[in-house]
PyMOL Python script that loads the backbone (N, CA, C, O; Angstrom):
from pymol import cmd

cmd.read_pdbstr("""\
ATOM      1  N   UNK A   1     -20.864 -22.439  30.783  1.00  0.00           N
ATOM      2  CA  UNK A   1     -19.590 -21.746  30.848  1.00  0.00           C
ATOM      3  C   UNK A   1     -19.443 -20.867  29.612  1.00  0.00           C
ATOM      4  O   UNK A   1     -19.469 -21.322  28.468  1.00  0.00           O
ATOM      5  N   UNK A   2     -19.313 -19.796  29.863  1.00  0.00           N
ATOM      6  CA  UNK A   2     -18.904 -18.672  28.780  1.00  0.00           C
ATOM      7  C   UNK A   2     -17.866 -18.862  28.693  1.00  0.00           C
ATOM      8  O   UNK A   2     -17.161 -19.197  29.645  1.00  0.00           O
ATOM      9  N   UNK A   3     -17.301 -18.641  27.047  1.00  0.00           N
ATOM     10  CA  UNK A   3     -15.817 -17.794  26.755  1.00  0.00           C
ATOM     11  C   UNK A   3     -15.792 -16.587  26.935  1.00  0.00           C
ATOM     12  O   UNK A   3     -16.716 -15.848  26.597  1.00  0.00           O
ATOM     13  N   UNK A   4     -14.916 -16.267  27.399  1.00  0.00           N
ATOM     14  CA  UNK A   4     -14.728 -14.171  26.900  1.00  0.00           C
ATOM     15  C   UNK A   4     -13.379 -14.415  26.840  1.00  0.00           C
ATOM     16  O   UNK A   4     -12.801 -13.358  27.095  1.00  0.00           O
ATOM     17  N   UNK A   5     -12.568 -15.338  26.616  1.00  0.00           N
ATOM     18  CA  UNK A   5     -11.409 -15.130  25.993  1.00  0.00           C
ATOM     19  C   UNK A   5     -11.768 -13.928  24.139  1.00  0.00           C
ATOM     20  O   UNK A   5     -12.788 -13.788  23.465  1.00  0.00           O
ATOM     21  N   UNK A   6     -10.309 -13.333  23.988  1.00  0.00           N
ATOM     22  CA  UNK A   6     -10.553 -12.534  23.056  1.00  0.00           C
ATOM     23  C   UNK A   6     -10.430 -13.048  22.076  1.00  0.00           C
ATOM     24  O   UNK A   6      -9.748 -14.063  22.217  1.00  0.00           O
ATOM     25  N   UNK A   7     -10.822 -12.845  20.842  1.00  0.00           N
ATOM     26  CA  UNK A   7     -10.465 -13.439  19.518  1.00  0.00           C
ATOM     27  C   UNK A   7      -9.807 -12.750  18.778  1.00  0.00           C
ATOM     28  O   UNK A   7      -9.998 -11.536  18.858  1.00  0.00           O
ATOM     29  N   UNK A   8      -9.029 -13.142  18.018  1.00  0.00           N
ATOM     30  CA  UNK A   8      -7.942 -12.830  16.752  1.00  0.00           C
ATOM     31  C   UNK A   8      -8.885 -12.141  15.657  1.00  0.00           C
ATOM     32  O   UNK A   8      -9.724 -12.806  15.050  1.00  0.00           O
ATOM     33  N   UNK A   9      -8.716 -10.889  15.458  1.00  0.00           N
ATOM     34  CA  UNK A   9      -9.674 -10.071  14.660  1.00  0.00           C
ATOM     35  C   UNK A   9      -8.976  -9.723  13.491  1.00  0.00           C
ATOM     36  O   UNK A   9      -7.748  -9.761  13.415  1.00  0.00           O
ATOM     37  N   UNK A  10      -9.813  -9.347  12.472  1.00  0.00           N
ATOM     38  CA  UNK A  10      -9.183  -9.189  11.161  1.00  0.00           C
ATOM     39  C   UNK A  10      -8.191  -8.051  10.498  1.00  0.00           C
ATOM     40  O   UNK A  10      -8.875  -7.040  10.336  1.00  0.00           O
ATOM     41  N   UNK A  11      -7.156  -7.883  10.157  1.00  0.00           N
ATOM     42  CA  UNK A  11      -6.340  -6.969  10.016  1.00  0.00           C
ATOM     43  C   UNK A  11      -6.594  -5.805   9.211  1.00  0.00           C
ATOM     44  O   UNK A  11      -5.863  -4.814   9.203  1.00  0.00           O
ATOM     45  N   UNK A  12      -8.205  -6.016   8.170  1.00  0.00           N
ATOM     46  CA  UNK A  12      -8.171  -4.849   7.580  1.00  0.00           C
ATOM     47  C   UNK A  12      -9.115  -3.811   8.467  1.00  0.00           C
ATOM     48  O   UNK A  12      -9.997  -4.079   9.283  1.00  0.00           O
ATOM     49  N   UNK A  13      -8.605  -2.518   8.009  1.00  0.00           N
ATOM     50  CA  UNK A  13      -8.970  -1.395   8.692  1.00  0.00           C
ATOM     51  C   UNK A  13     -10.389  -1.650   8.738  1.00  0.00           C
ATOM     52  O   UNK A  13     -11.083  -1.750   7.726  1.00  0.00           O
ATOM     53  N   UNK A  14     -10.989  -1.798  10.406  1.00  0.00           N
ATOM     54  CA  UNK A  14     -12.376  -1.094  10.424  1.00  0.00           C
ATOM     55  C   UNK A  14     -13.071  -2.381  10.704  1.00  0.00           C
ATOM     56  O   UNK A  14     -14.139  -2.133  11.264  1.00  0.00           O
ATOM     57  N   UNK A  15     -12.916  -3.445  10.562  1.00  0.00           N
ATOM     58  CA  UNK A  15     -12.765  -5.002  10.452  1.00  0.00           C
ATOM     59  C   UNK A  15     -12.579  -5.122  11.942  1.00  0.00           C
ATOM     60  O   UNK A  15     -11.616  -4.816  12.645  1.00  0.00           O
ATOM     61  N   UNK A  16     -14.078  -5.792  12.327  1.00  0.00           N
ATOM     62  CA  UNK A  16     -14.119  -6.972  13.949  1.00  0.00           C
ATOM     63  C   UNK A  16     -14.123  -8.370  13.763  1.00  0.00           C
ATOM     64  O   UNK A  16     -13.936  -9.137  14.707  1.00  0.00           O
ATOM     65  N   UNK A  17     -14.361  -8.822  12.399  1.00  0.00           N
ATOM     66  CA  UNK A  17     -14.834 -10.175  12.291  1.00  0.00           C
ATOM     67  C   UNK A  17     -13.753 -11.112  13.004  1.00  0.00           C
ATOM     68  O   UNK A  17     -12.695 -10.544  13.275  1.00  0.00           O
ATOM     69  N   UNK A  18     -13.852 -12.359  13.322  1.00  0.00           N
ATOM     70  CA  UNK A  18     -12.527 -13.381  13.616  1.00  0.00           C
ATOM     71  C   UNK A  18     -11.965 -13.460  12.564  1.00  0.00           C
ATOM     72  O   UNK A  18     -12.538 -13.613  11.486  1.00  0.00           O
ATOM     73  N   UNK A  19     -10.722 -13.363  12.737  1.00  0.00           N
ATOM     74  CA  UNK A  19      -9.360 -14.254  11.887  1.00  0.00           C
ATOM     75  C   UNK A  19      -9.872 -15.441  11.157  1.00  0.00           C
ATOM     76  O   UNK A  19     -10.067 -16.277  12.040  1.00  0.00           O
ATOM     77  N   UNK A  20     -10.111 -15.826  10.299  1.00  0.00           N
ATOM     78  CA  UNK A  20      -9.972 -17.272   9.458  1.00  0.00           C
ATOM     79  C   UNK A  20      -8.574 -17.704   8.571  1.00  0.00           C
ATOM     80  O   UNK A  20      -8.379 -18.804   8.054  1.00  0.00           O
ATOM     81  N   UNK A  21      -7.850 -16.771   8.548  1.00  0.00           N
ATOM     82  CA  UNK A  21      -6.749 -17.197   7.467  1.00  0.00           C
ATOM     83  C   UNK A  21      -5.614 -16.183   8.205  1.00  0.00           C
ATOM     84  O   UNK A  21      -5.858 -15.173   8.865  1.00  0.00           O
ATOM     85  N   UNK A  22      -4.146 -16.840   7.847  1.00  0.00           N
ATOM     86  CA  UNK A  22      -3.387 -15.969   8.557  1.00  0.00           C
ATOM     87  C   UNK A  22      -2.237 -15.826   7.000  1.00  0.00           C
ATOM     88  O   UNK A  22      -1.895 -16.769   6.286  1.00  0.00           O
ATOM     89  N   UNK A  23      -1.906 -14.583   6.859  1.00  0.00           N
ATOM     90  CA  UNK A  23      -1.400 -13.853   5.660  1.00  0.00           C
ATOM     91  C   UNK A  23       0.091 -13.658   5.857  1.00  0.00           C
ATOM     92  O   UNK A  23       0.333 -12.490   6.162  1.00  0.00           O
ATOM     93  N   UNK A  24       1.112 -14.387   5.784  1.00  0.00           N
ATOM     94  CA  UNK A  24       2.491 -14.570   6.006  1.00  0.00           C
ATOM     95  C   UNK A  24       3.134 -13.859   4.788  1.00  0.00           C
ATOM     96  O   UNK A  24       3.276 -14.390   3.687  1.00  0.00           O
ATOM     97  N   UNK A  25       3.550 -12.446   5.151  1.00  0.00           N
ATOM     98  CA  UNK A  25       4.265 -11.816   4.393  1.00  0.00           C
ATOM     99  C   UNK A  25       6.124 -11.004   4.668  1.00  0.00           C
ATOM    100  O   UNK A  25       6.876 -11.353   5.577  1.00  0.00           O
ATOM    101  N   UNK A  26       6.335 -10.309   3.989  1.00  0.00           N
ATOM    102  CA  UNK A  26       7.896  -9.693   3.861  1.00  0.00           C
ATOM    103  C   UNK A  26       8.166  -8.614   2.980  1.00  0.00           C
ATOM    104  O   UNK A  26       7.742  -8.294   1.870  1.00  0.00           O
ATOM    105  N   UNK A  27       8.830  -8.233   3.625  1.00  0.00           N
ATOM    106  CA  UNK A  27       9.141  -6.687   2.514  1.00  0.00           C
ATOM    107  C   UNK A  27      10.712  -6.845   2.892  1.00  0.00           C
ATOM    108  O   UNK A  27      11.391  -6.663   3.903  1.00  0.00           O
ATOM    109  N   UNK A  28      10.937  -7.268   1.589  1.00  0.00           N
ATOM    110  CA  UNK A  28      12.543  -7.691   1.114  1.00  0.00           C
ATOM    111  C   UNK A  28      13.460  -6.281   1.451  1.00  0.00           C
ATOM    112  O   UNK A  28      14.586  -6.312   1.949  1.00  0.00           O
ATOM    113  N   UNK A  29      12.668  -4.955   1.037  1.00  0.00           N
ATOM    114  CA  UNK A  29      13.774  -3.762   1.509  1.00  0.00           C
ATOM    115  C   UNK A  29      13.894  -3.750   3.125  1.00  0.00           C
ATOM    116  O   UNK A  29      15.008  -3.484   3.575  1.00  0.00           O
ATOM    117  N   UNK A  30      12.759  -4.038   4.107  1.00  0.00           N
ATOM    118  CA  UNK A  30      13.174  -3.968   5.146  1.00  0.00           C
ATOM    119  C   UNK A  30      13.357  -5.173   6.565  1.00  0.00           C
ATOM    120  O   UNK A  30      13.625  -4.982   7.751  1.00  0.00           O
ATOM    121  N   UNK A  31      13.111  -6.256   5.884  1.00  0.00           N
ATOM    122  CA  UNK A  31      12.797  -7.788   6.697  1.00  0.00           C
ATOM    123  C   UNK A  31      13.990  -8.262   5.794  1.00  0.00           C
ATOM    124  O   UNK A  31      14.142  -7.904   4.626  1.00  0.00           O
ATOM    125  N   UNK A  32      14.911  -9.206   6.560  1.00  0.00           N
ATOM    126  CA  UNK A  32      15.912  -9.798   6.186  1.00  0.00           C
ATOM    127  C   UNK A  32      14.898 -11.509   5.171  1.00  0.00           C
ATOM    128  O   UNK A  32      13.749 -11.786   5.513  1.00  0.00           O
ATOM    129  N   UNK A  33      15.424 -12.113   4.360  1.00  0.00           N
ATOM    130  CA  UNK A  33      14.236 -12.823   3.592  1.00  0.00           C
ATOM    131  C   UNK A  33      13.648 -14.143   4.384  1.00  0.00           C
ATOM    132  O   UNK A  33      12.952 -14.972   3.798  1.00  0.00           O
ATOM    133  N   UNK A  34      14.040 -14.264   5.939  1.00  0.00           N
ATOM    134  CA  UNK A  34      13.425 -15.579   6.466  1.00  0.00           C
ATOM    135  C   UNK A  34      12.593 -14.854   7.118  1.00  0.00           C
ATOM    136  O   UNK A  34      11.619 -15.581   7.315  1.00  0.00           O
ATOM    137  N   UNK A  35      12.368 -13.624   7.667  1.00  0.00           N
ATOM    138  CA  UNK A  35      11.314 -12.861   8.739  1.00  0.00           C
ATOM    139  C   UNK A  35      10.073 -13.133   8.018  1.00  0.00           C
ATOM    140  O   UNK A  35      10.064 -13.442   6.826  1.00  0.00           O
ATOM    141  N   UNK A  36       8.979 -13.014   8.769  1.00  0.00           N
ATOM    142  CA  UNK A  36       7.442 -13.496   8.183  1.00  0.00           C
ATOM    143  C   UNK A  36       6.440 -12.353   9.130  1.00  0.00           C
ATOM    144  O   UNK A  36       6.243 -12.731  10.285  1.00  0.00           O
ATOM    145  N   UNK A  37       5.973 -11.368   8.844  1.00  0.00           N
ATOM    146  CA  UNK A  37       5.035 -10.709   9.057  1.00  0.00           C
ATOM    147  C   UNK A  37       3.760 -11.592   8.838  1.00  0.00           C
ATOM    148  O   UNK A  37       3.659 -12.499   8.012  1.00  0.00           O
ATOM    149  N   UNK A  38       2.797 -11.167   9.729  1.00  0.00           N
ATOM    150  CA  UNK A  38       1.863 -11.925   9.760  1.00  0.00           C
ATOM    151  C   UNK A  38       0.237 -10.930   9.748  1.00  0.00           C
ATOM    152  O   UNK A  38       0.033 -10.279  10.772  1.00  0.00           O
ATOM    153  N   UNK A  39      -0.598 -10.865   8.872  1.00  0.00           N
ATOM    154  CA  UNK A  39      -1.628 -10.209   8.877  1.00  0.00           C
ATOM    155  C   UNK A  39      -2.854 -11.330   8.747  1.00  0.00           C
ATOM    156  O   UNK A  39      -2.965 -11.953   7.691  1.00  0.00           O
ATOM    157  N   UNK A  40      -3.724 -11.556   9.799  1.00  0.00           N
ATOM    158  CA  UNK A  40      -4.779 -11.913  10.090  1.00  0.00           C
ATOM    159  C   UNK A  40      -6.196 -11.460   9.122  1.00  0.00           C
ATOM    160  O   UNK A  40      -6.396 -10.268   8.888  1.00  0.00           O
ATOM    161  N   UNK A  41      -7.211 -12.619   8.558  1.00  0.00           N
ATOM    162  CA  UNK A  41      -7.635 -12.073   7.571  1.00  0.00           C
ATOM    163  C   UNK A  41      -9.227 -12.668   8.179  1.00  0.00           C
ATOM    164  O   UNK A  41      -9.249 -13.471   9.112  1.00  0.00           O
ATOM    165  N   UNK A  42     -10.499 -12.172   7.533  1.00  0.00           N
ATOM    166  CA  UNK A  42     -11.700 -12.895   7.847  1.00  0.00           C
ATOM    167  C   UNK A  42     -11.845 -13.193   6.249  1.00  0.00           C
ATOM    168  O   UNK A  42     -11.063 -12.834   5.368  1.00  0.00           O
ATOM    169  N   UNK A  43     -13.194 -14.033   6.089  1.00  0.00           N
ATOM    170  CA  UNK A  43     -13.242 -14.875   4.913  1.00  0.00           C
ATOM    171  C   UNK A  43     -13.469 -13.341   3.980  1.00  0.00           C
ATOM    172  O   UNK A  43     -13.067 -13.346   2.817  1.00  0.00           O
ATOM    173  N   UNK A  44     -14.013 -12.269   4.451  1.00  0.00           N
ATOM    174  CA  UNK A  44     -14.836 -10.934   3.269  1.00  0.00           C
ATOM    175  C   UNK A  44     -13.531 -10.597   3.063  1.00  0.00           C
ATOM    176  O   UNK A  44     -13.354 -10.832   1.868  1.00  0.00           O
ATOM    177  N   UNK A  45     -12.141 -10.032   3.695  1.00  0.00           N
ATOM    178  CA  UNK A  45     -11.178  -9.548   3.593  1.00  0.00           C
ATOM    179  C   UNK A  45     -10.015 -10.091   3.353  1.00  0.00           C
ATOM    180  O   UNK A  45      -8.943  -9.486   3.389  1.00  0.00           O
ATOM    181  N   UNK A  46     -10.241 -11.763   2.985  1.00  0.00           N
ATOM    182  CA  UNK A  46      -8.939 -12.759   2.364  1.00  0.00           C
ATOM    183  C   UNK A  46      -8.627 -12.267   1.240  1.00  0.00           C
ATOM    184  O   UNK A  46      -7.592 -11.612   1.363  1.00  0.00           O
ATOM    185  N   UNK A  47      -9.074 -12.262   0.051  1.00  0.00           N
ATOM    186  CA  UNK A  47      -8.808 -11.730  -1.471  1.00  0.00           C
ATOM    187  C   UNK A  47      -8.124 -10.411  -1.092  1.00  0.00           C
ATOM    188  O   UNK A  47      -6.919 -10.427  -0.845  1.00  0.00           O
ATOM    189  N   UNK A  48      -9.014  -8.963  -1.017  1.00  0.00           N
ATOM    190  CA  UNK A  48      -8.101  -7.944  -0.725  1.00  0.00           C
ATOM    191  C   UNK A  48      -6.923  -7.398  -0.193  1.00  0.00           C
ATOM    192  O   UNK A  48      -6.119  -6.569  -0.620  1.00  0.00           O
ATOM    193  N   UNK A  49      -7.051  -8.395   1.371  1.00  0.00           N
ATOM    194  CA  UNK A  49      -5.462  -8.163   1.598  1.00  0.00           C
ATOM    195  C   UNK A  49      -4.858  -8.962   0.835  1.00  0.00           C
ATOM    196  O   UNK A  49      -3.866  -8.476   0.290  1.00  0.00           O
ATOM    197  N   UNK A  50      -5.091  -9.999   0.599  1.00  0.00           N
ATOM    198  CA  UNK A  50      -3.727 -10.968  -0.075  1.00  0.00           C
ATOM    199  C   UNK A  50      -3.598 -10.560  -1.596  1.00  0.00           C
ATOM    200  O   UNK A  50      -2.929 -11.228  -2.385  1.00  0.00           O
ATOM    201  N   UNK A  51      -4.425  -9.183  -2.025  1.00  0.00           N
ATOM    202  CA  UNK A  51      -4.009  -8.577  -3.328  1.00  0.00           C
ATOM    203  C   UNK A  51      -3.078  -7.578  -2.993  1.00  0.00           C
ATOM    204  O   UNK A  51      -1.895  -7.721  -3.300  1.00  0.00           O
ATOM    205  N   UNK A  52      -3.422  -6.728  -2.485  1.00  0.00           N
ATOM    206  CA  UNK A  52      -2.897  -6.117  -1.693  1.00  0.00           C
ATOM    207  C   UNK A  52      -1.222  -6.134  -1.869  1.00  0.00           C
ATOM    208  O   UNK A  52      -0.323  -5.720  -2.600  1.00  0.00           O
ATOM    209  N   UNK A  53      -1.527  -7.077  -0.412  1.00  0.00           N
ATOM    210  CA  UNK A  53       0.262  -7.830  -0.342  1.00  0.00           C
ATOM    211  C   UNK A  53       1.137  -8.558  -1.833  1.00  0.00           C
ATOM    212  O   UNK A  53       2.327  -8.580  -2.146  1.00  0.00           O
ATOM    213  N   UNK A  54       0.195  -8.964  -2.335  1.00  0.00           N
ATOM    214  CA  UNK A  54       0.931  -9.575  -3.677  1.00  0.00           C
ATOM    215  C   UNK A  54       0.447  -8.572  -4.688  1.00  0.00           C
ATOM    216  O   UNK A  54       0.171  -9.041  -5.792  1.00  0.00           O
ATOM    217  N   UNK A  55       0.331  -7.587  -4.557  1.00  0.00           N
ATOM    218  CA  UNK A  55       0.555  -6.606  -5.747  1.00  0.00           C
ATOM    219  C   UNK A  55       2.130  -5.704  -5.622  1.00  0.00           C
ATOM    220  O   UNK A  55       2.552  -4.768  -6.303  1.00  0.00           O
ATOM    221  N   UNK A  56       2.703  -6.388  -4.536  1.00  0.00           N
ATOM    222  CA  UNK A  56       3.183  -5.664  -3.896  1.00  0.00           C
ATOM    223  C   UNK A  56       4.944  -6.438  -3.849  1.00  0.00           C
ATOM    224  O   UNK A  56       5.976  -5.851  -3.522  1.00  0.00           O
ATOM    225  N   UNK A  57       4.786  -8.045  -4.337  1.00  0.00           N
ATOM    226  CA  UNK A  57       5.487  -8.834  -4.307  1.00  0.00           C
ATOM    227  C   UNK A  57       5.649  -9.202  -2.677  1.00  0.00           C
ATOM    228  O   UNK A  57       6.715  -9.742  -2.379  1.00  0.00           O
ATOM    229  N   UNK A  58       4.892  -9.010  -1.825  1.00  0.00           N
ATOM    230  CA  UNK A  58       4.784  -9.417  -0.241  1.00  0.00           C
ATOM    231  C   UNK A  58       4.723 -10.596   0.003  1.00  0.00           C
ATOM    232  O   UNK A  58       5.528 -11.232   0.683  1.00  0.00           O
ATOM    233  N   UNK A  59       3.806 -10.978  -0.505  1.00  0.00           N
ATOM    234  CA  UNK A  59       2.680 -12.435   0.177  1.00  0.00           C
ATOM    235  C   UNK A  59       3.694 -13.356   0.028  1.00  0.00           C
ATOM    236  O   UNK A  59       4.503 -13.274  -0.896  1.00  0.00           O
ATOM    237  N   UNK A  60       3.726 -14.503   1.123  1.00  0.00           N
ATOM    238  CA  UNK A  60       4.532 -15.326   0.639  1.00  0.00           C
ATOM    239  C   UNK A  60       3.488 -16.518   1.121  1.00  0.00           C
ATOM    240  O   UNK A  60       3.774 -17.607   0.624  1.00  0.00           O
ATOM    241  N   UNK A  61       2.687 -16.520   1.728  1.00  0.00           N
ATOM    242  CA  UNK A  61       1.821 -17.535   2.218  1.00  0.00           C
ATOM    243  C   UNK A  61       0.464 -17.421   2.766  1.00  0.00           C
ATOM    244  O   UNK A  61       0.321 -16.481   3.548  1.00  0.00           O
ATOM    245  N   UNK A  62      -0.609 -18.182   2.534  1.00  0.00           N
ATOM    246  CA  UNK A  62      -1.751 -18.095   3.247  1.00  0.00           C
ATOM    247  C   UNK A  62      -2.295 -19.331   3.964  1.00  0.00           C
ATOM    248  O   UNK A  62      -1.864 -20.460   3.727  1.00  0.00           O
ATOM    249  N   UNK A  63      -3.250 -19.074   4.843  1.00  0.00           N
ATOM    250  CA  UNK A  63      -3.174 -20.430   5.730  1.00  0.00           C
ATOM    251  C   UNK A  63      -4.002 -20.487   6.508  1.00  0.00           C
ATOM    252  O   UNK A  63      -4.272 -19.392   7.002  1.00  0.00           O
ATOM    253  N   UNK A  64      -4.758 -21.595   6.990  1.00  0.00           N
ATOM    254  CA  UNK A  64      -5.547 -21.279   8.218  1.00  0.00           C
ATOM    255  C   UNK A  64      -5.326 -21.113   9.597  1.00  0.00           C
ATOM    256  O   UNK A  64      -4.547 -21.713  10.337  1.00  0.00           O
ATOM    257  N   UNK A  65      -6.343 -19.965   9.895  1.00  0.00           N
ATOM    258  CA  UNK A  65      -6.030 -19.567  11.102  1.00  0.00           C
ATOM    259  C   UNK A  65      -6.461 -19.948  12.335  1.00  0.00           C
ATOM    260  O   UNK A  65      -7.567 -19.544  12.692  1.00  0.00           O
ATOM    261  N   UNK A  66      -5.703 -20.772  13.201  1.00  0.00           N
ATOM    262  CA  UNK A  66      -6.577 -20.888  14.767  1.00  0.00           C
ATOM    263  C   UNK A  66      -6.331 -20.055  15.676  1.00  0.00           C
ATOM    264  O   UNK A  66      -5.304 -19.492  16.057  1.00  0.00           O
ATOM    265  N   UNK A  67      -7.762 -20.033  16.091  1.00  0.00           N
ATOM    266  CA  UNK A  67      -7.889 -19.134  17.011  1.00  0.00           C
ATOM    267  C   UNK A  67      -7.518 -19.218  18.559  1.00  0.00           C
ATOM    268  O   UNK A  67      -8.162 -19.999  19.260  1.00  0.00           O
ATOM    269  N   UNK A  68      -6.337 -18.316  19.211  1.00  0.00           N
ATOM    270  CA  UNK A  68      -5.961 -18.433  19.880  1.00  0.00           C
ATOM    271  C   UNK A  68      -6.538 -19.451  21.254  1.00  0.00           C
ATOM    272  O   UNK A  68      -7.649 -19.007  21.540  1.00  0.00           O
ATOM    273  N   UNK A  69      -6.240 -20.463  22.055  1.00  0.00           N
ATOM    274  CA  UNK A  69      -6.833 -21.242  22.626  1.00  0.00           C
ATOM    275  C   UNK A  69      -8.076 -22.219  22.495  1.00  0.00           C
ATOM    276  O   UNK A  69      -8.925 -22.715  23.236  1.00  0.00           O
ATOM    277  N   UNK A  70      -7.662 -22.231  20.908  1.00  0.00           N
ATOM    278  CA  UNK A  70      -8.656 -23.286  19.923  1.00  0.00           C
ATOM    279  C   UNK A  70      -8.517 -24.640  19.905  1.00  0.00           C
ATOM    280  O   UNK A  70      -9.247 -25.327  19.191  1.00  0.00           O
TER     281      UNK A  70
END
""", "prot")
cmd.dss("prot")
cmd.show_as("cartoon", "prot")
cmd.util.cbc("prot")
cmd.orient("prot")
């Protein structure tokens, strides 16, 4: 039995790998402060986005990610 269900791919530009970590962020000027944006990360692109976002005062959380129907 094959999967071809789709997988949760990584949020930085250009990026197919799977999701491993999921990047729970907010932007206080335009998300009221309980909303949680969510950017999907692979293990090469965890550090960068989550600099990224916390250079930025964004990040509020990181975490592992399952993959949809995991």
């Amino acid at each position: 039995m094959s999967d071809d269900s789709p997988q949760d791919i990584c949020s930085a530009k250009g990026c197919t790998a799977p999701a491993q970590h999921a990047l729970a962020w907010n932007n206080p000027k335009v998300h009221t402060p309980d909303r949680r944006k969510i950017w999907l990360a692979c293990e090469e692109h965890r550090g960068s986005l989550s600099e990224f976002l916390a250079a930025r005062n964004f990040l509020k959380d990181v975490t592992p990610h399952q993959q949809a129907g995991a």
